[in-house]
N, C-alpha and C positions, 0 to 999 in steps of 0.2 A: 805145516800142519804136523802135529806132532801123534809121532806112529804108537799106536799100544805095546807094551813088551812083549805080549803075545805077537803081532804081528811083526814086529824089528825080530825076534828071536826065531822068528819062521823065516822071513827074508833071508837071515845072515844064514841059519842052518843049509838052508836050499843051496845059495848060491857057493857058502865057502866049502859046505861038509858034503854035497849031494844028497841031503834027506828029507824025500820027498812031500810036497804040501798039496792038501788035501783043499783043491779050492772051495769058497762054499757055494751049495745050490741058489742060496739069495743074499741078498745083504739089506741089512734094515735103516735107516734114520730113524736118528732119535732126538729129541729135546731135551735140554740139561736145564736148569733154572741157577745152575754155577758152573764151576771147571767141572767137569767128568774126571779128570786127570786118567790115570792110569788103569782103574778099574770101572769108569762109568759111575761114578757116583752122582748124586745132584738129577739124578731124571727126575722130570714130571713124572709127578705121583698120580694114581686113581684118584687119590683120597679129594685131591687139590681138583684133577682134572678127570672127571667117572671115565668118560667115551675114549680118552688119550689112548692111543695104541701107537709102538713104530711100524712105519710103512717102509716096504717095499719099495725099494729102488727102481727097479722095473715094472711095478704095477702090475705082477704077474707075469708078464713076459718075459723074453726070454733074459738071463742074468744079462747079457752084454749089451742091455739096450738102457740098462741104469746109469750107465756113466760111459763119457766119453774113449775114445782110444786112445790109451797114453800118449804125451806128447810132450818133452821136455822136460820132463821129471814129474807134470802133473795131466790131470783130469777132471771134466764136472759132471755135475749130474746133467742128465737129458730130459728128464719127466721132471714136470711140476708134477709137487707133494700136495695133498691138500687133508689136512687133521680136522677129524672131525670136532665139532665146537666144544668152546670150553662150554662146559655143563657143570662145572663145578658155583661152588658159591661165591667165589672170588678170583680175584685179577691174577692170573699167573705170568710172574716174568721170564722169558727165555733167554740167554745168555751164550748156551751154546748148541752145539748139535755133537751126535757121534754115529759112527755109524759099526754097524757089528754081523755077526755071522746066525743069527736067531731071532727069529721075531720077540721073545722072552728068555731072562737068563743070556746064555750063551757067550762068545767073546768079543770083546769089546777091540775094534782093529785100531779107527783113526778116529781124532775127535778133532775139534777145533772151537773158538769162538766165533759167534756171529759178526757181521760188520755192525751192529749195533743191536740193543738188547732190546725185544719185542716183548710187548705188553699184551697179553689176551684177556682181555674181559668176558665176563659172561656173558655168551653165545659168538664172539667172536670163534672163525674159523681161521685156522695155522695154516699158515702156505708157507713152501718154498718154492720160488720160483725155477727153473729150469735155467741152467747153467749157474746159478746164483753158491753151490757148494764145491768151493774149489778144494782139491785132495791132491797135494803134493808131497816128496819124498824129497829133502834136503842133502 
């Protein structure tokens, strides 16, 4: 899973330079309808999808209940996501996910592709399932 420069340039800072990383209070999932690449581009739009928001990794609780304790270089999520329905007029497809430091804006950490690209129809509901977002560091 490929790290955002923002976050590879905070890793490498911390561990080679000692300069200290500000972890964040939440982390968000997000849906891409392409690559995000490097700046998150390719999110589900309002326009395509009204209700679309990223969610919280820990569903309000506390940050470390988002995702597992590292282990082997990786980790998953813990909580099932579930996006409120496509309310838009048409089908949107999902491709990838990313996840970031802001529910809005903000920095874009790690993104990745889905194991397969998911179709939302209107009134279809977005899930991800628990454990299903693997986040590793190569």
């Amino acid at each position: 899973m490929p790290a955002s420069t923002y976050a590879a340039n905070a890793l490498l800072n911390l561990f080679l330079r000692g300069v200290a990383v500000t972890a964040p209070t939440r982390v968000y999932v997000s849906l891409h309808t392409g690559d995000p690449g490097d700046t998150g581009v390719n999110e589900v739009t309002l326009v395509a999808w009204p209700a679309y928001t990223r969610l919280d990794a820990a569903l309000a609780g506390a940050i470390a209940t988002g995702f597992s304790a590292a282990s082997g270089k990786a980790t998953a999520n813990l909580k099932e996501l579930l996006y409120a329905a496509n309310n838009g007029a048409s089908q949107v497809v999902v491709t990838h996910f990313g996840i970031w430091d802001a529910a809005t804006g903000g920095n874009l950490l790690f993104y990745d592709d889905l194991t397969g690209a998911k179709t939302y129809f209107p009134s279809d509901e977005g899930v991800i399932h628990a454990g299903s977002l693997a986040v590793g560091v190569i």
